[in-house]
C-alpha positions in Angstrom: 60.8 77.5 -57.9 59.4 73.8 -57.7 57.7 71.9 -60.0 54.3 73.3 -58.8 51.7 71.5 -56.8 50.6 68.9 -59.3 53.8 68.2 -61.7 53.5 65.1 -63.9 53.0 62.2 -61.7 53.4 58.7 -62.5 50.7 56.7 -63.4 49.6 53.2 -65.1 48.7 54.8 -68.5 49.7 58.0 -70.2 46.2 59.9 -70.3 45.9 59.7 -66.4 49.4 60.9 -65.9 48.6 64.0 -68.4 45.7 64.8 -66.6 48.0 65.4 -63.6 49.7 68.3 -65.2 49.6 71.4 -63.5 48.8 74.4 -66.5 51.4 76.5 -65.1 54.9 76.4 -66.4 57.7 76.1 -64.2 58.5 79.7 -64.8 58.4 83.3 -62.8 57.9 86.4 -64.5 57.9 90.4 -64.0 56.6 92.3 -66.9 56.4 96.4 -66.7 53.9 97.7 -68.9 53.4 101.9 -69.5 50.5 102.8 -71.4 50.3 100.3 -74.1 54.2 99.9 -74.4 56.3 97.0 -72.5 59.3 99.1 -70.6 60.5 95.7 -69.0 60.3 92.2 -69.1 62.2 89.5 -67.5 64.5 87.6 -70.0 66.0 91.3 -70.6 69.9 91.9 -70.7 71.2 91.2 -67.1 68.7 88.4 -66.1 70.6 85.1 -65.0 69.3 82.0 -63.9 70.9 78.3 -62.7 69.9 75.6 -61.0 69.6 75.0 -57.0 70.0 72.3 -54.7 66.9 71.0 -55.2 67.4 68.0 -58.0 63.5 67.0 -57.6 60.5 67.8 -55.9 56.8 66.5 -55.8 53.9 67.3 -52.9 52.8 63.9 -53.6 57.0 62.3 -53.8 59.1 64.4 -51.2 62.2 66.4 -52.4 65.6 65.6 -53.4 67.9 68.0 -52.2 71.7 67.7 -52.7 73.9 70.3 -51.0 76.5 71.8 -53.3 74.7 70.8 -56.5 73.9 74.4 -57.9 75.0 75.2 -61.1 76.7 78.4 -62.6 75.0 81.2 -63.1 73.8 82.0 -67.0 72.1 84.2 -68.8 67.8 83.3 -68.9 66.7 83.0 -72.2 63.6 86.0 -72.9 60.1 84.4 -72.6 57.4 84.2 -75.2 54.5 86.6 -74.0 51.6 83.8 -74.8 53.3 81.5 -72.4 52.3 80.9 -68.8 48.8 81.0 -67.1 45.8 82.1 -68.9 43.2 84.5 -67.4 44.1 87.6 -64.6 46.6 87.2 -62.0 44.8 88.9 -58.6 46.8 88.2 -55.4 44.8 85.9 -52.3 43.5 88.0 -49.6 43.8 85.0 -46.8 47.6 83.9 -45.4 49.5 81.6 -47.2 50.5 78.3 -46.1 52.6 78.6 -42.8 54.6 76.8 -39.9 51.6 76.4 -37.0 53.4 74.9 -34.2 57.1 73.3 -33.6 56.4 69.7 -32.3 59.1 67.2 -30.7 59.1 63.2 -30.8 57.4 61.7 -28.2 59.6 57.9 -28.7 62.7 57.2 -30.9 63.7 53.5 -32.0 65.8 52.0 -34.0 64.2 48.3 -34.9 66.8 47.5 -37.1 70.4 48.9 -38.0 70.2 52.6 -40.2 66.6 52.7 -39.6 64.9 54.9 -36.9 61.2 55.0 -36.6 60.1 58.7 -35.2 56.7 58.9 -33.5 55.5 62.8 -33.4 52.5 61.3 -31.0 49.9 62.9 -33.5 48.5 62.7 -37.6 48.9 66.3 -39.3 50.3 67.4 -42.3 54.0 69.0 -42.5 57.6 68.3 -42.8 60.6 67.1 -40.7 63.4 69.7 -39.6 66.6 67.7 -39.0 69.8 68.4 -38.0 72.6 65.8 -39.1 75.9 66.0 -37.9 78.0 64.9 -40.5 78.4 64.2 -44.4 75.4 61.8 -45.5 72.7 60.8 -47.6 69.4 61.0 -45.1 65.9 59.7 -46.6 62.5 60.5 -44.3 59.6 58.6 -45.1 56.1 59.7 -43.6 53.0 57.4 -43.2 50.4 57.4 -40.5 50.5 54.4 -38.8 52.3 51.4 -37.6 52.1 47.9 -39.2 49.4 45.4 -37.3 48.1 42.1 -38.1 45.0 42.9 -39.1 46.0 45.3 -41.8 44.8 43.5 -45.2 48.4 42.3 -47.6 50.5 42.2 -45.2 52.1 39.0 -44.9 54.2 39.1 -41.8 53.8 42.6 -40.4 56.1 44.1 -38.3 55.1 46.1 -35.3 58.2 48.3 -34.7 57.9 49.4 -38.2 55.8 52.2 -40.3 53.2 51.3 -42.8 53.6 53.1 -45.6 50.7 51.1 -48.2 47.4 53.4 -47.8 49.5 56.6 -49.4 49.1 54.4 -52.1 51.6 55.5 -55.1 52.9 58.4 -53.0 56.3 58.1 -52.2 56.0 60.4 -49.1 59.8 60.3 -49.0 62.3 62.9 -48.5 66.0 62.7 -48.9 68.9 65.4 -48.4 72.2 64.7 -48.9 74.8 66.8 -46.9 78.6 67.4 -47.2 78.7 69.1 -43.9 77.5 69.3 -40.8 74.0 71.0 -41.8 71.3 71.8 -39.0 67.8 72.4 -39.7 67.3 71.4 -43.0 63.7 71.1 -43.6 62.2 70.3 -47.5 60.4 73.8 -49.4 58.3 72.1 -52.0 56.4 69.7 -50.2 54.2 68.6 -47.2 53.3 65.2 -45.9 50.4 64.0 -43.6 51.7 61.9 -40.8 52.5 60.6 -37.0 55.4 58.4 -38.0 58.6 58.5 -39.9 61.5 56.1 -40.6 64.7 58.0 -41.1 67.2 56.1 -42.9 71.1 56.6 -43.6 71.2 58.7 -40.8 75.4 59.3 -39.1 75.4 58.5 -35.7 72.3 58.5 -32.9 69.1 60.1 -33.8 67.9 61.4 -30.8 65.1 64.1 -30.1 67.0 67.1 -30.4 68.1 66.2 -33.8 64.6 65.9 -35.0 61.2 68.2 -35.2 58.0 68.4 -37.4 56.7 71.7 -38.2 52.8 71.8 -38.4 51.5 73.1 -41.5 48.6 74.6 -42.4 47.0 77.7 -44.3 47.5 80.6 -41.5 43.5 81.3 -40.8 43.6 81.9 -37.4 41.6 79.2 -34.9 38.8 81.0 -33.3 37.6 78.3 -30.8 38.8 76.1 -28.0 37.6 73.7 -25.7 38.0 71.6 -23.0 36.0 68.6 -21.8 36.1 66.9 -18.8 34.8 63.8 -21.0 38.1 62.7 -22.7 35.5 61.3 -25.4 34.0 64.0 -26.3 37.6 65.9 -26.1 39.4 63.7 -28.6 36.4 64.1 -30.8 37.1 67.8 -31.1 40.6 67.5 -31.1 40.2 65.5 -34.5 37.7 67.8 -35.8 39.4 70.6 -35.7 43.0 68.6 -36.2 41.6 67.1 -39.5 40.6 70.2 -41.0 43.6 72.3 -40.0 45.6 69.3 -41.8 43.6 69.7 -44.9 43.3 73.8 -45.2 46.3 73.9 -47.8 45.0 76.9 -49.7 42.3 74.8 -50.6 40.1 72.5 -48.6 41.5 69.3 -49.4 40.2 65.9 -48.6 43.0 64.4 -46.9 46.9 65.3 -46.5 49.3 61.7 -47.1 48.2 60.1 -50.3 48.1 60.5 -54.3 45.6 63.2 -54.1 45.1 66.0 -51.3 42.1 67.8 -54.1 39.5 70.1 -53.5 36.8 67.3 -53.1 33.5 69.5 -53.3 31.9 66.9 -50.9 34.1 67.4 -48.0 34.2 71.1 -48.7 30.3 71.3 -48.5 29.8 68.9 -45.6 32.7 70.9 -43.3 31.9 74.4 -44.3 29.5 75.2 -41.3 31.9 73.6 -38.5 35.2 75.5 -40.6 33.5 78.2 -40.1 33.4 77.9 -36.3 36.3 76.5 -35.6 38.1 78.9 -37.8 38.5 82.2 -39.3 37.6 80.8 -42.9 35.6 84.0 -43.8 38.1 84.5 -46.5 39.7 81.3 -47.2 36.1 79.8 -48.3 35.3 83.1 -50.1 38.4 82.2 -52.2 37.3 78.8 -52.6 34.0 80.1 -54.1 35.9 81.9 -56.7 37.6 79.2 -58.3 33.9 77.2 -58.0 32.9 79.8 -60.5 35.9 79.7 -62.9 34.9 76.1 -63.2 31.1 76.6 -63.6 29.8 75.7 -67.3 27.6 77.6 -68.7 24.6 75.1 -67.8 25.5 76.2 -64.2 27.4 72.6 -63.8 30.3 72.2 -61.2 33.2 69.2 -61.0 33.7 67.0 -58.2 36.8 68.3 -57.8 37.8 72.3 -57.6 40.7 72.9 -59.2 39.5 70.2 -61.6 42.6 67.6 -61.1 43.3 63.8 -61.2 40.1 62.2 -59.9 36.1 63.0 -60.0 34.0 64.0 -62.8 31.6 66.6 -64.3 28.8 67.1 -63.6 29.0 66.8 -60.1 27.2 64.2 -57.7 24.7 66.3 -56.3 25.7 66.6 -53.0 29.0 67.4 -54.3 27.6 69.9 -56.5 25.9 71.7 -53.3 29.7 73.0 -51.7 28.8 75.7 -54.2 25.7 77.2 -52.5 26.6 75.9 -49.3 29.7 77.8 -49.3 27.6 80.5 -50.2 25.5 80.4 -47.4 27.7 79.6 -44.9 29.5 83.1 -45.5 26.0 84.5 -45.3 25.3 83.1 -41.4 28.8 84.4 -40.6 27.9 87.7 -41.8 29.6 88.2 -45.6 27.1 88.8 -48.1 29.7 90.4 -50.7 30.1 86.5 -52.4 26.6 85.9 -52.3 25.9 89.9 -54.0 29.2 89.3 -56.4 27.3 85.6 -57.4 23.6 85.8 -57.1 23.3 85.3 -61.0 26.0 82.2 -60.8 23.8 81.0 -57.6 21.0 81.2 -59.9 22.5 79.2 -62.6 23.3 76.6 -60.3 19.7 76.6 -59.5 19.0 76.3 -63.1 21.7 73.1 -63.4 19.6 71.4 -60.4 16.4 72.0 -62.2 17.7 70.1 -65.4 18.7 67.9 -63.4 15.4 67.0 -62.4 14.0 67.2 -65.4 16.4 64.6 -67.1 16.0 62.5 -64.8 11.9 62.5 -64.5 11.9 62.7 -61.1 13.2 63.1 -57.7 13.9 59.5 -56.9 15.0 58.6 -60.5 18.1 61.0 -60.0 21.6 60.5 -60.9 23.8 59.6 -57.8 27.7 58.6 -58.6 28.7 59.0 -54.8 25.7 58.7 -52.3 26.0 58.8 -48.7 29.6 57.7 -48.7 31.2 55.6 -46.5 28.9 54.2 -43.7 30.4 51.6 -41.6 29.8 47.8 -42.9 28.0 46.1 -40.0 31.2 43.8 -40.1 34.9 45.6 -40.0 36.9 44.9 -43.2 34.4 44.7 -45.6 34.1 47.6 -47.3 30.6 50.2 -47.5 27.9 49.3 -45.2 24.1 49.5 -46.0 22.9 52.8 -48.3 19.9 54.2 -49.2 18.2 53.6 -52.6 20.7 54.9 -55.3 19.9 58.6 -55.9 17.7 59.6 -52.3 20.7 61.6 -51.2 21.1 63.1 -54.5 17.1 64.2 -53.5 17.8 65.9 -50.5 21.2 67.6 -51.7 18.9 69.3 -54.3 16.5 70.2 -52.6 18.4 71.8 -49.8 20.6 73.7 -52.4 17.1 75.1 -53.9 16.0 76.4 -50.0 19.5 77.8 -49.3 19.2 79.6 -52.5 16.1 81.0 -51.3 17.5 81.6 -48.0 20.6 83.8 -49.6 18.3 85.4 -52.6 16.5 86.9 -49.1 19.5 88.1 -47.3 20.8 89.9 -50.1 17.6 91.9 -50.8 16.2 93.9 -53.3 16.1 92.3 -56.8 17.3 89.0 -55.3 15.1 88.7 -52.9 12.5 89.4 -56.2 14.3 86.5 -57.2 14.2 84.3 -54.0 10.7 84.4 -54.0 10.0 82.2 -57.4 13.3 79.8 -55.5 11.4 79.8 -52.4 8.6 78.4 -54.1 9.8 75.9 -55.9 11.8 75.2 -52.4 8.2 74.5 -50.9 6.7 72.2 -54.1 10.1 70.1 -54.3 10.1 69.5 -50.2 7.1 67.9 -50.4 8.1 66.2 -53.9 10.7 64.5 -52.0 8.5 63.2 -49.1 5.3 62.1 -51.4 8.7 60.4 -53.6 10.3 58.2 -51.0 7.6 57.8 -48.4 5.9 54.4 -47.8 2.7 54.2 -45.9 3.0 50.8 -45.5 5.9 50.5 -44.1 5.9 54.1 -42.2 9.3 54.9 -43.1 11.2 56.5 -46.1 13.2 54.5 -48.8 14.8 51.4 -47.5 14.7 52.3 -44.2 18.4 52.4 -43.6 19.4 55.2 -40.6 20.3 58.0 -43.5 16.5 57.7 -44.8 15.1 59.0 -41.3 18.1 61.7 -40.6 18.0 63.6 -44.2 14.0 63.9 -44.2 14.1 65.4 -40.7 17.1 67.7 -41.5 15.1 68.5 -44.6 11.6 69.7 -42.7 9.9 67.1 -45.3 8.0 65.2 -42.7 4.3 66.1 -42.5 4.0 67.3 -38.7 1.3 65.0 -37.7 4.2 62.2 -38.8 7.4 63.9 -37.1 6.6 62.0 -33.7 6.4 58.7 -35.6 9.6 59.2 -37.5 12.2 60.5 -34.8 10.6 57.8 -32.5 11.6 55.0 -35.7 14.9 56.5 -35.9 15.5 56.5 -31.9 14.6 52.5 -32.3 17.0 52.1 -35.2 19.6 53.7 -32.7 18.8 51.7 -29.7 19.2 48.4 -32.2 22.0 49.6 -33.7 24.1 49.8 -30.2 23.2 52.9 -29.9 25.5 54.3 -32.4 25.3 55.7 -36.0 25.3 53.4 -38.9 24.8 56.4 -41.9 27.7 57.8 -43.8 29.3 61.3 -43.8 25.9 63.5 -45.1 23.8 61.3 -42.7 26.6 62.2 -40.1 26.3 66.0 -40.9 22.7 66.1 -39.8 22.4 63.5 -37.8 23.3 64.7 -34.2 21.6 68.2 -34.6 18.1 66.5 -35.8 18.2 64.4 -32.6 18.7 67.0 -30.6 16.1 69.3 -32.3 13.4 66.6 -31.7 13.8 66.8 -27.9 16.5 63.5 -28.4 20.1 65.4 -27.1 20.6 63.0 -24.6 21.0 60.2 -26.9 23.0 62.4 -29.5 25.3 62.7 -26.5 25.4 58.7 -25.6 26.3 58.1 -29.1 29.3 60.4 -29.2 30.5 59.2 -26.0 30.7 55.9 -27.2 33.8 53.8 -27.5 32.0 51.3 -29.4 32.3 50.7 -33.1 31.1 52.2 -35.1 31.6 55.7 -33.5 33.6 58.3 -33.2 35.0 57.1 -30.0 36.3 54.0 -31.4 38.6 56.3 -33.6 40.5 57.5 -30.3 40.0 54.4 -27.8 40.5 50.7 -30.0 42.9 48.6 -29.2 45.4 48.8 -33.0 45.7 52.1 -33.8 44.1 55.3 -31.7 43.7 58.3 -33.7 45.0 61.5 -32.1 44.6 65.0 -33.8 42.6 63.6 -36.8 39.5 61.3 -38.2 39.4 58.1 -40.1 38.0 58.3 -43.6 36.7 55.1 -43.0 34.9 53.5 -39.6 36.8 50.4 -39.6 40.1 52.1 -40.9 42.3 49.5 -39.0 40.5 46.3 -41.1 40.0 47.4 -44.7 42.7 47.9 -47.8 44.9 50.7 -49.4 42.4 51.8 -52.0 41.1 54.5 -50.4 41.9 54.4 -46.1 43.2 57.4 -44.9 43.9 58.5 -41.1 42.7 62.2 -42.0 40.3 63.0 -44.1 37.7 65.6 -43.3 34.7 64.3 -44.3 33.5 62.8 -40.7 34.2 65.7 -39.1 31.1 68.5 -39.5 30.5 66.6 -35.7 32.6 69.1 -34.7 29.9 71.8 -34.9 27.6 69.9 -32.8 30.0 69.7 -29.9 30.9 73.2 -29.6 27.2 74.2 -30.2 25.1 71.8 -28.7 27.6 69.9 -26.5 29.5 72.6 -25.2 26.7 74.9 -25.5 28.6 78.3 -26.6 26.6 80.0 -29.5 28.1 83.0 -31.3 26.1 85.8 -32.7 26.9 89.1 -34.0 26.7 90.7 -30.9 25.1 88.6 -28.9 26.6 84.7 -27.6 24.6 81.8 -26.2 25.4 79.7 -23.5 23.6 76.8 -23.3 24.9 74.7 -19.9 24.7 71.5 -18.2 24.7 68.9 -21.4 25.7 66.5 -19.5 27.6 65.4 -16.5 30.9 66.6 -16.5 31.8 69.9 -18.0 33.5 72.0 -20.6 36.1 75.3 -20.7 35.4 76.8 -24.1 36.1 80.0 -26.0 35.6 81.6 -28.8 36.5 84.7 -30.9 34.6 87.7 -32.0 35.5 90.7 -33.5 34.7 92.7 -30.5 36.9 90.2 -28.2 36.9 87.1 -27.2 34.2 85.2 -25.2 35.1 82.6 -22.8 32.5 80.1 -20.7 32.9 77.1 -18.5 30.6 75.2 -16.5 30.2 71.8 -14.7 27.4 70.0 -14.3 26.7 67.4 -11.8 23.2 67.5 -10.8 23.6 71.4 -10.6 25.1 73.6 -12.8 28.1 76.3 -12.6 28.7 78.7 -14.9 31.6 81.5 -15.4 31.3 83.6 -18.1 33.3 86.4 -19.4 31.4 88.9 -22.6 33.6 91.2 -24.5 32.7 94.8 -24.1 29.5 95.7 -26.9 28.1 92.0 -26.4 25.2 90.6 -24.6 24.6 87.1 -23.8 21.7 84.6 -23.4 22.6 82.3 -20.2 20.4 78.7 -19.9 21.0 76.3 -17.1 18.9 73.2 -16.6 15.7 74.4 -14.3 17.4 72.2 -11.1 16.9 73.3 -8.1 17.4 77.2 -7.1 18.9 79.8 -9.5 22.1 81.4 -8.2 23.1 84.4 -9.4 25.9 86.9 -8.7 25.1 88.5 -12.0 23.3 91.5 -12.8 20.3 90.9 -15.6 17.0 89.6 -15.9 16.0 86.0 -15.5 13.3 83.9 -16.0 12.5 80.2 -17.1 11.9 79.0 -20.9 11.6 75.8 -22.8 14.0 74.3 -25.0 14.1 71.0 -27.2 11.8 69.4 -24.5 13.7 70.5 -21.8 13.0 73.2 -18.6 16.0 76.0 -18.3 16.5 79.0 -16.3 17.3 81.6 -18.6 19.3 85.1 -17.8 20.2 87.8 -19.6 23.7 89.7 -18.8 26.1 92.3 -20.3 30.0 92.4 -20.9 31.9 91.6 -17.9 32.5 88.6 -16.1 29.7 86.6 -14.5 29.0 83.6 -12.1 25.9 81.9 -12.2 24.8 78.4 -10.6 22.0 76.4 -9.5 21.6 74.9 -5.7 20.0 73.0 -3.8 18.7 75.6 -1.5 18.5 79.8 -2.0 21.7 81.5 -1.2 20.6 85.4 0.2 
């Protein structure tokens, strides 16, 4: 066995290293209990143990692994009953941690003698498989990037070598040491995040044969695809759904390469919608909302951080706090109410938490707020945070959106809970119009500090007075248009941003701003000049020009865009038995798919003044078929049609059975 997922890792001072401990000994154990008598019990006469190959290992560190090294077998010592893990062991209902996908090198140098620098083409988390072909020491480090000049510290950076700084005290490193020829070694009690690695001490030529990484990720299967014809919009998705696989290591972590890799409840709550449709994260999240509650206090109080390890605090930020009911909900729209029936009371005391909250703090905009709307871009690269709202105005809307989705699951549930969701509902209403009469100015027509967040989260919200909605997304649209039409809010802003646009008859812009190459935007991950992202997000907008303190090249919490796209971009809506094709976004088009449990549902369609579509519904399905009102409706399907209204827009609308159907527009009627 390793030394566990958070051993004791080196830090400055003693407490923070204690707090990396991980609870559970190093130890494995079988005990056989009859009745109330113990027939068995490892440590028993005929139980050996001895030491393997494996000298040292660290998730955070690498492995040492040194061929020959095992000891002789001896006999293991019994083991006290009290020791080991407190609380009841119950075995995880969602796959473990597994090999995705077997990828090659796309280039091989070697910059300077016994180093070679191996670029895999892509960032995601795994390890290096590597053959070596004779007796040697070999050492793989694993970092993200190349070195560049505008990369803060470094003094003379070298181009044809990896930059290893923003994993921060992680070692990333991994070294086996062979007496043989030895083929496919790969490490077993680690995983790295990465693109590059420098191998050094390797015998000989490392070519691309010799080398491979294996993907790694928990094994919940990927439920949707899809193609753009935009390469934009395409690499957008690609990281969406690259950064998340990268980060679903039993837990949603926050980002795979550095000192920490934690259940951040931030990221969790923010991605938990766009998991859920990129993935089958039914149970994975449901698990995830377990260990929420062995960590709730009494109060109803969460951590930042589930496990509770290394970094955050308690109580949570309050946007952090929400992953709890989020999560909740989430599994809800997806169709599994057994958390929501299982927690209802814990849902409730969460509830109860937010309302102290308030209380303490005498107000909605007098709220505590230790995290915010992190990370929007700094109008100028390299220098750190751009402009927030007021301290505390996200805290607002995280609380009251918890209190409505509380409301929303009390319903769902039914009977005594919906009893329940009622009194929530209520005080959903009061506090939702609390939070408008708290940050609204009159003077100024615009909430807080006018910054882009303070628009997005009131619209998201349904805060805004309807005789004002017109005057608010129309102030927003402005700040867009000045801000080169691109978003200058951080990851909760980002979360709602694109759908309240497009819910306010503004799609067309949501979709300039995600084309963009421009920075700040998404594009500018995938398309700038020093170091284009493939497979993953930036935690940061101007990742190439800022520091080590916190920089990774695939983190999560940007990434709930990826909803947006398959939904609103892409157009393909899944139901329970029932799918939504929405067509004709924009110019181009899109092949997308998706899976359901009665089969899988695939749709494409182009769009170039007229719209084609090809769809193909599993057997037991129906589906809803919109194409922009251009033109004449062709239709070599059999349902009914007719013409509708959506989000200030005209759309033929058709209604069709399993099968496969082609639809289109024209410019005249084909008989």
């Amino acid at each position: 066995a390793g030394q566990s997922r958070f051993p004791a890792y080196q830090q400055p001072d003693a407490k923070a290293a204690q707090q990396t401990y991980d609870s559970i000994p190093k130890i494995a154990r079988l005990t056989v209990v009859s009745g109330n008598t113990t027939v068995f019990s490892t440590g028993s006469d005929g139980w050996v143990k001895r030491r393997g190959p494996v000298q040292d290992d660290s998730v955070y560190d690498g492995e040492l692994y040194v061929q020959g090294a095992e000891t002789q077998w001896q006999p293991a010592s019994a083991l006290a009953l009290d020791q080991g893990p407190r609380g009841q062991m119950i075995p995880a209902d969602f796959p473990g941690v597994q090999v995705r996908r077997v990828d090659q090198p796309v280039k091989i140098t070697n910059p300077v003698e016994g180093v070679f620098v191996v670029d895999f083409g892509s960032n995601t988390a795994g390890v290096c498989s590597i053959d070596i072909p004779s007796a040697a020491a070999v050492s793989l480090r694993h970092g993200e990037l190349m070195q560049h000049a505008h990369l803060p510290g470094l003094d003379k950076p070298d181009p044809s070598r990896v930059y290893f700084d923003n994993l921060r005290s992680a070692r990333a490193n991994d070294t086996v040491v062979v007496t043989q020829p030895t083929s496919n070694w790969y490490p077993r009690f680690t995983y790295h995040g990465f693109r590059f690695v420098e191998v050094y001490g390797y015998p000989g030529n490392l070519t691309a044969s010799n080398i491979r990484r294996f993907a790694m990720s928990t094994g919940v299967e990927q439920k949707t695809t899809a193609n753009f014809t935009d390469e934009v919009l395409q690499q957008i998705h690609l990281g969406s759904i690259g950064t998340q696989h990268a980060n679903l290591m039993q837990i949603p972590t926050d980002c795979p390469q550095r000192d920490e890799r934690l259940g951040w409840m931030g990221d969790a709550s923010l991605s938990a919608q766009s998991m859920h449709t990129h993935f089958d994260y039914t149970k994975m999240a449901s698990a995830f909302v377990d260990s929420m509650v062995d960590l709730m206090n009494a109060d109803g109080s969460l951590p930042d951080v589930v496990p509770q390890q290394r970094f955050g605090g308690r109580p949570s930020d309050l946007s952090w706090n929400s992953a709890f009911i989020e999560n909740v909900y989430e599994l809800v729209q997806v169709g599994d109410l057994v958390p929501a029936r299982t927690y209802w009371e814990e849902v409730k005391r969460n509830v109860g938490f937010i309302e102290g909250q308030l209380a303490a703090a005498g107000g909605l905009n007098k709220l505590p707020e230790p995290y915010g709307d992190w990370c929007p871009p700094p109008t100028e690269v390299g220098k750190g945070q751009g402009p927030k709202p007021t301290k505390g105005f996200a805290a607002a809307f995280s609380l009251v959106r918890s209190v409505q989705q509380a409301a929303a699951i009390g319903k769902a549930i039914g009977g005594a809970a919906a009893q329940d969701a009622a009194a929530i509902s209520a005080m959903a209403g009061n506090l939702t119009a609390q939070f408008h009469s708290a940050f609204y100015n009159d003077q100024t027509k615009s909430y807080d500090n006018g910054v882009m967040t303070t628009y997005t989260l009131p619209l998201a919200l349904g805060a805004v007075p309807d005789e004002l909605k017109a005057q608010v997304v129309a102030a927003l649209v402005s700040l867009i248009a000045g801000s080169n039409t691109t978003w200058t809010g951080g990851i909760i802003n980002n979360r709602f941003l694109f759908e309240v646009l497009h819910d306010n008859g503004q799609g067309d812009l949501a979709l300039r701003m995600l084309q963009s190459k421009a920075y700040p935007s998404y594009g500018y991950m995938y398309f700038n000049d020093l170091e284009p992202a493939r497979e993953c997000m930036w935690e940061l907008p101007d990742a190439p020009y800022e520091g080590t303190g916190m920089n990774s090249r695939n983190h999560h919490m940007f990434s709930s865009v990826g909803e947006y796209l398959v939904k609103h971009v892409g157009g393909l809506r899944v139901h329970q038995d029932h799918v939504t094709v929405v067509a004709g976004s924009h110019q181009g088009g899109v092949q997308i798919s998706s899976k359901t449990f009665r089969g899988e549902v695939h749709a494409s369609w182009t769009h170039d003044g007229f719209t084609a579509v090809t769809l193909r519904v599993p057997v037991g399905m129906k589906a809803t078929v919109l194409l922009p009102a251009v033109g004449q409706l062709v239709s070599g399907a059999v349902g009914s049609s007719a013409t509708t209204r959506l989000h200030g827009k005209e759309y033929y609308k058709l209604v069709v059975g399993s099968g496969k159907h082609t639809i289109s527009t024209g410019a005249d009627m084909v008989v």
